[in-house]
SESEPA-392438 format. One record per residue (C-alpha): x, y, z; residue number from 0; residue in three letters. Coordinates in nm, 4 decimals. Layout:
BEGIN
        u        v        w   k   r
        X        Y        Z NUM ALA
...
end
This chain:
BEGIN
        u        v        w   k   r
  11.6595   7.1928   7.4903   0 UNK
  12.0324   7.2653   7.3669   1 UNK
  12.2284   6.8942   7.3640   2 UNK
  11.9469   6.7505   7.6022   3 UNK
  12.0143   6.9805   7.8914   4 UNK
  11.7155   7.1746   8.0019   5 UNK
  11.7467   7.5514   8.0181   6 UNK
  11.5644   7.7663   8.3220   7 UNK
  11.5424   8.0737   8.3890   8 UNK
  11.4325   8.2606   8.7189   9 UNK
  11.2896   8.5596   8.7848  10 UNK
  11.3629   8.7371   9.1170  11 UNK
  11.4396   9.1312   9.1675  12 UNK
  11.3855   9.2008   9.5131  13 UNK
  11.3357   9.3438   9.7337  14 UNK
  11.5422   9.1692  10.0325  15 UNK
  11.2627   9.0405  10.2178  16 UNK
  11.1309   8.8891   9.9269  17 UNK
  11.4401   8.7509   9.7765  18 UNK
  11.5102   8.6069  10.1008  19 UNK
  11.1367   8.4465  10.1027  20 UNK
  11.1971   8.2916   9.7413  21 UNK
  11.4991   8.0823   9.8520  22 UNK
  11.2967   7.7972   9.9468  23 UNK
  11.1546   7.8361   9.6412  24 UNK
  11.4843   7.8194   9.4513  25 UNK
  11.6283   7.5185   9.6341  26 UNK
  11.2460   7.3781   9.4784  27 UNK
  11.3079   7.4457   9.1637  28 UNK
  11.6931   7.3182   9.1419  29 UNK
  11.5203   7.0020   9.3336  30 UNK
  11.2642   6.9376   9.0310  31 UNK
  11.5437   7.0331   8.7615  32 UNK
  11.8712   6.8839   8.9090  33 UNK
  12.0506   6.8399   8.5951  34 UNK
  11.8880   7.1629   8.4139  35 UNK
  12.1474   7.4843   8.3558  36 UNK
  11.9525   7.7315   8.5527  37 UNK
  12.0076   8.1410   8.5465  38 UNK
  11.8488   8.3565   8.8103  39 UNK
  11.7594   8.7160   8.6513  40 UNK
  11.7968   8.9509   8.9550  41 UNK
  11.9011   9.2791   9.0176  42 UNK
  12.2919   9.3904   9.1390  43 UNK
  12.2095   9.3691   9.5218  44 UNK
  12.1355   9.0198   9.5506  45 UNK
  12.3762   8.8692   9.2158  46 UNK
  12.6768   8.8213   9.4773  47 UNK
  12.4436   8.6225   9.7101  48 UNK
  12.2432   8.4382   9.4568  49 UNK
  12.6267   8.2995   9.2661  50 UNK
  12.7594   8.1900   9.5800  51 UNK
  12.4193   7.9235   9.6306  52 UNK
  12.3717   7.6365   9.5559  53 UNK
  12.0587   7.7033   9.2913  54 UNK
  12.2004   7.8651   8.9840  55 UNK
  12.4597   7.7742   8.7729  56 UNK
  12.4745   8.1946   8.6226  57 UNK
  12.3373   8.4802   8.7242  58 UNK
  12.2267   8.7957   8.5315  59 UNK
  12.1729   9.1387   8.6396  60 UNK
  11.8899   9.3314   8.5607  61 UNK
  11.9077   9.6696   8.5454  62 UNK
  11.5225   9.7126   8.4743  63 UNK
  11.5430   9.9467   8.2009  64 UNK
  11.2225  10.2114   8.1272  65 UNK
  11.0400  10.1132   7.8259  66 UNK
  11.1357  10.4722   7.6909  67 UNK
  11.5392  10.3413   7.7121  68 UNK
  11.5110  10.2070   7.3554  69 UNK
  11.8480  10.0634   7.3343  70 UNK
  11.8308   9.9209   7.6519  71 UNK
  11.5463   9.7044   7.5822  72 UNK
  11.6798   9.5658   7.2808  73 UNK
  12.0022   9.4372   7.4579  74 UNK
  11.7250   9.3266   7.7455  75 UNK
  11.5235   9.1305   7.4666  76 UNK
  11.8396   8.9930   7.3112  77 UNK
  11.9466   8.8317   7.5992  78 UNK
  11.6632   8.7175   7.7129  79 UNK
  11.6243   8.5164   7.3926  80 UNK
  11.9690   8.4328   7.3567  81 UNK
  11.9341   8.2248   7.7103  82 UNK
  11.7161   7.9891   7.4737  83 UNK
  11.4995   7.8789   7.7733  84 UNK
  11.2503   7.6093   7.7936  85 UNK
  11.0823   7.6872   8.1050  86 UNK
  11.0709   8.0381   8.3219  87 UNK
  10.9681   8.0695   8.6231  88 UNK
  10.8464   8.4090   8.7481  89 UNK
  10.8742   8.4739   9.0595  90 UNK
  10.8641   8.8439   9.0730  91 UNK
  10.5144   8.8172   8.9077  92 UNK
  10.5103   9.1823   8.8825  93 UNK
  10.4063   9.4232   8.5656  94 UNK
  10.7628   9.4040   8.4892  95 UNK
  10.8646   9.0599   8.5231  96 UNK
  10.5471   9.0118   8.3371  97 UNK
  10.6324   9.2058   8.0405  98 UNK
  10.9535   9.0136   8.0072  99 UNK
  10.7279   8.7408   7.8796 100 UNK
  10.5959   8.9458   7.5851 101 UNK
  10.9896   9.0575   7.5305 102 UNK
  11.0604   8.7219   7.4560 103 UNK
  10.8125   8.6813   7.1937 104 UNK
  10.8271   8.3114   7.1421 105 UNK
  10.6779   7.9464   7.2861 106 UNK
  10.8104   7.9317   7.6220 107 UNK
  10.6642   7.7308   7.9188 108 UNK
  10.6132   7.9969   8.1806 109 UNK
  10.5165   7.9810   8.5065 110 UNK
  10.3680   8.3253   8.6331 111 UNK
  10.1028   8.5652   8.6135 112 UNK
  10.1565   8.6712   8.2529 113 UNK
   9.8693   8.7128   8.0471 114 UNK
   9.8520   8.3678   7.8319 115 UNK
  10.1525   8.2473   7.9829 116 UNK
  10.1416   7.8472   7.9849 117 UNK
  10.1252   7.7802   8.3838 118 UNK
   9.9428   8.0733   8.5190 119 UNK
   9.9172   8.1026   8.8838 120 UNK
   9.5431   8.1318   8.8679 121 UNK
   9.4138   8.2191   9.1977 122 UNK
   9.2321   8.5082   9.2028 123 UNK
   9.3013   8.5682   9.5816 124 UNK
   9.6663   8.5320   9.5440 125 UNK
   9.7420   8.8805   9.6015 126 UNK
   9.5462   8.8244   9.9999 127 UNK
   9.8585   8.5360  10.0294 128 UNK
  10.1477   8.5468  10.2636 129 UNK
  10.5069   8.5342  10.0141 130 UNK
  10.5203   8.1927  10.1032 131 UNK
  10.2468   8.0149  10.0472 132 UNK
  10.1760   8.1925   9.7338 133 UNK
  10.4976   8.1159   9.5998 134 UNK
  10.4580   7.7463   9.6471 135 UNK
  10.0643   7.7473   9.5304 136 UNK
  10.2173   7.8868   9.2111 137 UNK
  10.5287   7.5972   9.1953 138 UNK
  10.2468   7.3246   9.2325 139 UNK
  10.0237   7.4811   8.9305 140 UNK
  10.3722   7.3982   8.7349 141 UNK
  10.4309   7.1024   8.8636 142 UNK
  10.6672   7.1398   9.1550 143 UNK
  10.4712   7.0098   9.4770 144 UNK
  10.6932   7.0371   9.7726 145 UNK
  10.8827   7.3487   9.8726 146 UNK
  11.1045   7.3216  10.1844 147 UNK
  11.1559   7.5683  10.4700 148 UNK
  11.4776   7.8201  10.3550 149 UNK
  11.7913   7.6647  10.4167 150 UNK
  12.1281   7.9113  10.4676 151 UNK
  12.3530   7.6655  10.5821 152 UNK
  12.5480   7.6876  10.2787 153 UNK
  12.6330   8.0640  10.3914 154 UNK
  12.9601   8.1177  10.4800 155 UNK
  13.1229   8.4401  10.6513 156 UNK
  13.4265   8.5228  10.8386 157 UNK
  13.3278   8.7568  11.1496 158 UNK
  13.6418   8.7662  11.2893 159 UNK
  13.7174   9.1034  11.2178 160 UNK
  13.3861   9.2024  11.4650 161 UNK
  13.5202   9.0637  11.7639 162 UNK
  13.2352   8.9259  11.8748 163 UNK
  13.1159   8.9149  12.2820 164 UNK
  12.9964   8.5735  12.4225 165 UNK
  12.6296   8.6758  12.4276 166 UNK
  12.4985   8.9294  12.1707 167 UNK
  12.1326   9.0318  12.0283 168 UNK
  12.1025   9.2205  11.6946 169 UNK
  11.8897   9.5433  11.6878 170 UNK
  11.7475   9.6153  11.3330 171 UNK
  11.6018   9.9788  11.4039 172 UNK
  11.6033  10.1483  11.0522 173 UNK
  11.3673  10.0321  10.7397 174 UNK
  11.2349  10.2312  10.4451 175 UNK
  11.3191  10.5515  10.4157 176 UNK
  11.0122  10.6690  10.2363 177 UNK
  10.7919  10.4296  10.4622 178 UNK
  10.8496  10.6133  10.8168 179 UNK
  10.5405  10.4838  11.0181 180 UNK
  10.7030  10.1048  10.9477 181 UNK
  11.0260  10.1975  11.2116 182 UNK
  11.0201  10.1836  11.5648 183 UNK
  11.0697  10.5088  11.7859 184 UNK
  11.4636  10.4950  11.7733 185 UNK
  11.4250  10.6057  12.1505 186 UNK
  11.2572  10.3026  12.2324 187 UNK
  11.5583  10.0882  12.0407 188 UNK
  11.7757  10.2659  12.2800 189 UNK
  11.6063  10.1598  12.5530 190 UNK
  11.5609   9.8761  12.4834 191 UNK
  11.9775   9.8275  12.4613 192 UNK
  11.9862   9.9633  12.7593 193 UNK
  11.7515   9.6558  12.8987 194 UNK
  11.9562   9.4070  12.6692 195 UNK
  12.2992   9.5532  12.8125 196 UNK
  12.2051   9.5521  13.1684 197 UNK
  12.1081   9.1532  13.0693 198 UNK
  12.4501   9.1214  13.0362 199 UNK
  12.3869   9.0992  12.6202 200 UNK
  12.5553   9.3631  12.3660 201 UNK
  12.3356   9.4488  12.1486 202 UNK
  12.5021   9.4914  11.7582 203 UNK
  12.3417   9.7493  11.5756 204 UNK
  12.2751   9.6708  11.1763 205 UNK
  12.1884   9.9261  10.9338 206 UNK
  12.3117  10.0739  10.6098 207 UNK
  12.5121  10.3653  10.6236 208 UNK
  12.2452  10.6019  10.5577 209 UNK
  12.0941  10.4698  10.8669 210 UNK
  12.4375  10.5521  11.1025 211 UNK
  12.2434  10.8475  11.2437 212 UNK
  12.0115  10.6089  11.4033 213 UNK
  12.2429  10.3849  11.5027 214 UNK
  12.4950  10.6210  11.6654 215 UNK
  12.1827  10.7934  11.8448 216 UNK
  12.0990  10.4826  12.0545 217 UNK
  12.5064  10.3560  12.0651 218 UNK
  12.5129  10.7158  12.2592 219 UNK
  12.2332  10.6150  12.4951 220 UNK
  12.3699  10.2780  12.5413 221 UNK
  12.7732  10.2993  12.5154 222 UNK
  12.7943   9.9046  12.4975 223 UNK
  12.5839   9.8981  12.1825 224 UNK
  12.7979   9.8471  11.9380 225 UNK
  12.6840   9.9772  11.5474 226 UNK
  12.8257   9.7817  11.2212 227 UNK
  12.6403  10.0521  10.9920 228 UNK
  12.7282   9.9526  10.6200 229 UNK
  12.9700   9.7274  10.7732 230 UNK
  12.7525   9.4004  10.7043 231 UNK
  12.6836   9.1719  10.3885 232 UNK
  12.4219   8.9116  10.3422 233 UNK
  12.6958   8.6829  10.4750 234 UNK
  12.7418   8.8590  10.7580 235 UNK
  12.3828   8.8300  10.8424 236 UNK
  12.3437   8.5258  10.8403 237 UNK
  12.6323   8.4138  11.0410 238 UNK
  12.5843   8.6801  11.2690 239 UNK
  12.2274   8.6028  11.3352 240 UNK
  12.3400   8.2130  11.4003 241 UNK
  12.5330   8.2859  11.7078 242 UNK
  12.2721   8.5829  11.8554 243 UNK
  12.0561   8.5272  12.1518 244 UNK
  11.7705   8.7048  11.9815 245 UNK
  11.7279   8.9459  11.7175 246 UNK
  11.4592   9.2419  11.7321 247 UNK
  11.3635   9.4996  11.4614 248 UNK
  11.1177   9.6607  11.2210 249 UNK
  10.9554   9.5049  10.8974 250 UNK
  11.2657   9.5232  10.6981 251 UNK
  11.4498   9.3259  10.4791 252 UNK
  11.7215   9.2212  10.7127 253 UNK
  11.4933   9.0290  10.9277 254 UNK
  11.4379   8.7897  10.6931 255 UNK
  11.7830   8.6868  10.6477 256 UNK
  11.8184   8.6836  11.0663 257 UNK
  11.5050   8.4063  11.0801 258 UNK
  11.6037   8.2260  10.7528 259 UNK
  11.8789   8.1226  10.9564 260 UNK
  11.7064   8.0077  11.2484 261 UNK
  11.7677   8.2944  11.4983 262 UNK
  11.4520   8.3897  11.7214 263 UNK
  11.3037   8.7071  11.6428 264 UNK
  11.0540   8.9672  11.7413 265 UNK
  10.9072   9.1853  11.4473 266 UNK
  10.7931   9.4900  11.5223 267 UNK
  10.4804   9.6294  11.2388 268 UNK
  10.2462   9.8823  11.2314 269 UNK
   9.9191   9.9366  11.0569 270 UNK
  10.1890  10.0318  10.7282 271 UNK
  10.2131   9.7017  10.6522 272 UNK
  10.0527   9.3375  10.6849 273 UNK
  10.2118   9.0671  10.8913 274 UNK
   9.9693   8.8228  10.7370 275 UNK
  10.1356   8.8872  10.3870 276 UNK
  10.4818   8.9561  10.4639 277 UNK
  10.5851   8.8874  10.8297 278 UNK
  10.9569   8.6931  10.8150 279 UNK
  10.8900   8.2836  10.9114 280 UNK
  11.1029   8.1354  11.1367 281 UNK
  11.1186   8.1478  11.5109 282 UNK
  10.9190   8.4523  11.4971 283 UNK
  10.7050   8.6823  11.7504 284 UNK
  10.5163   8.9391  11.5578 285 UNK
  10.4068   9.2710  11.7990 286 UNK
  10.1656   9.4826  11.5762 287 UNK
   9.9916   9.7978  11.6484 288 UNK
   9.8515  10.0540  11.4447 289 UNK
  10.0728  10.2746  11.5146 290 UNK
  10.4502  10.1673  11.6588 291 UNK
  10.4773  10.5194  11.8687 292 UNK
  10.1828  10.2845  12.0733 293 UNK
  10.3908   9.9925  12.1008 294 UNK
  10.5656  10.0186  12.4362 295 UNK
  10.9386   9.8909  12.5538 296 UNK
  10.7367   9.6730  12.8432 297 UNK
  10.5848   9.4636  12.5196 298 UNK
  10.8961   9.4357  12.3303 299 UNK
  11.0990   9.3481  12.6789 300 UNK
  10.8161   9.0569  12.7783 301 UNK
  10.8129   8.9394  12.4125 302 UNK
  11.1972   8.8966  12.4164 303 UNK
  11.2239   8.7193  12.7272 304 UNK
  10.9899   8.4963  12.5570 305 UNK
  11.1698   8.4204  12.2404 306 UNK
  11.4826   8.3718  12.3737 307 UNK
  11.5984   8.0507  12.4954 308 UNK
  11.6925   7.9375  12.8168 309 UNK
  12.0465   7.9640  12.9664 310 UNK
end
C-alpha cells in the first residue's frame, strides 16, 4: 500500500455486453474496497462510460498491443507496474488479460484465471457459466461474497434533442457484422414496426452507423419508425430504454444496457450463440431457434404483448 491507501486495479475490455454484465461486479468490488484508489484498465469504447461511474477513481485505456509491438509492451509493462497495485482483479480472464499478470512480474494478489495467480477462479466448469454467475463465483474465491443486480441509475443523459413521442419501443436489429446468423431477418424488424406503429408506439431504431442501411430499410417500410443510427451513446441508452414500453432485438451488446436499466425486453438468438451463457438479465423474454429466418413475427408479436406492461 502507498500511505495506507489500498491500490486496485480492474480488468475489463469488452465487449459491450460483457462490460455491461461486469457492472454489478464493479459496484462489488468498490463495495469491499470503499476507501481503496481503484483504476479500471479498459479499452477506448467504454473509458467515457466507466469515468463518469461511480466505481473508479481513473481509468486507463488499453490499446492491447501484439506481443510483436516491442515498444508498445514496454510502455504497457511500465504502467502496469507503475500503478503499484496490491490487488487485481481480472475480469476479462482472457489469454490477454492473463498475460498482463506475467507483465507485471512481481507479488501481486490477483484474482483471475492466471496460471499461479494468488485467487484463481478454480472451477473447472466455469467456461459452461452464464457472465454472471461466473463473475460473482470468482469475487467470492477472493473474498467478495455478495454482488448486486447492475444498477444505472447514476446514468445521466439529455434526450431532448430526440423529441421523444409519449409511447415508444426501441428496435435493436443489427449485431456483429462477421456473426450474420445472430441478426434477425431485417424484413421481419420491419414488420414488426409496422405492428408496433399501428399499436399506436414509434418504434426508435438504434444502430451504429454502419448499420444505417438496415435501419433506413425498415424506416422505409414503416415511415413512423424513426432511426438514431450513430446518433446514440451509452447514455443515451440507458435513458432512452427507461422511458420505452419495450425494447426488442438481436444478441447484441446494446441489449444489455436496455435491461440493465430495467426496460422489458425480448432477445431474439439463434443456434450462433447460447442464451444460457450470455442472454442480457433483466426483465427479459428470450425467443431462440436454430435458425432466426425460423423465428416468425407471430412469436415476436405474442412475446411482446407479454413483456410489456399494462396501460
Amino acid at each position: 500500500m502507498s500511505g495506507g491507501k489500498a491500490r486496485i486495479l480492474v480488468i475489463k475490455l469488452g465487449a459491450l455486453g460483457d462490460f455491461v454484465q461486469a457492472t454489478g461486479p464493479f459496484a462489488a468490488i468498490r463495495a469491499a474496497h470503499p476507501g481503496a484508489a481503484i483504476t479500471l484498465l479498459t479499452t477506448r469504447p467504454y473509458a467515457a462510460f466507466a469515468a463518469a461511474s461511480p466505481w473508479f477513481d481513473t481509468v486507463w485505456v488499453d490499446d492491447k498491443p501484439k506481443a510483436w509491438q516491442v515498444a508498445a509492451v514496454l510502455r504497457l509493462r511500465r504502467t502496469l507496474n507503475g500503478g503499484h497495485f496490491d490487488r487485481v482483479y481480472d475480469l476479462q480472464t482472457s489469454d490477454r488479460s492473463s498475460w498482463y499478470f506475467t507483465l507485471m512480474g512481481r507479488e501481486v494478489t490477483w484474482s483471475g484465471i492466471a496460471p499461479n495467480c494468488s485467487h484463481p477462479h478454480a472451477n473447472p466448469n466455469r467456461d459452461l457459466m452464464h457472465t454472471v454467475e461466473r463473475q460473482a463465483e470468482q469475487l467470492a474465491m477472493a473474498g467478495i461474497a455478495t454482488v448486486a443486480r447492475p444498477d444505472l441509475s447514476w446514468v445521466k443523459a439529455d434526450l431532448s434533442r430526440f423529441a421523444l413521442p409519449k409511447r415508444y419501443a426501441l428496435l435493436c436489429p443489427g449485431g456483429a457484422p462477421h456473426r450474420p446468423a445472430k441478426r434477425w431477418p431485417v424484413e421481419r424488424f420491419a414488420d414488426l414496426a409496422d405492428h408496433l406503429d399501428a399499436a399506436g408506439i414509434v418504434p426508435l431504431l438504434l444502430g451504429t452507423a454502419s448499420e444505417a442501411a438496415e435501419l433506413a430499410f425498415i424506416q422505409a417500410s414503416c415511415p413512423q419508425a424513426r432511426s438514431l443510427a450513430g446518433e446514440t451513446s451509452f447514455f443515451d441508452i440507458v435513458a432512452l430504454a427507461r422511458g420505452a414500453a419495450v425494447a426488442v432485438g438481436n444478441d447484441t451488446g446494446p441489449m444489455h444496457l436496455i435491461a440493465a436499466a430495467g426496460c422489458p425486453l425480448v432477445s431474439l438468438f439463434s443456434h450462433d450463440s447460447d442464451p444460457a451463457l450470455c442472454a442480457p438479465r433483466g426483465q427479459v423474454t428470450v425467443l431462440r431457434r436454430p435458425s432466426l429466418e425460423a423465428l416468425d413475427l407471430a412469436a415476436v408479436v405474442a412475446a411482446v404483448q407479454e413483456a410489456m406492461p399494462a396501460d
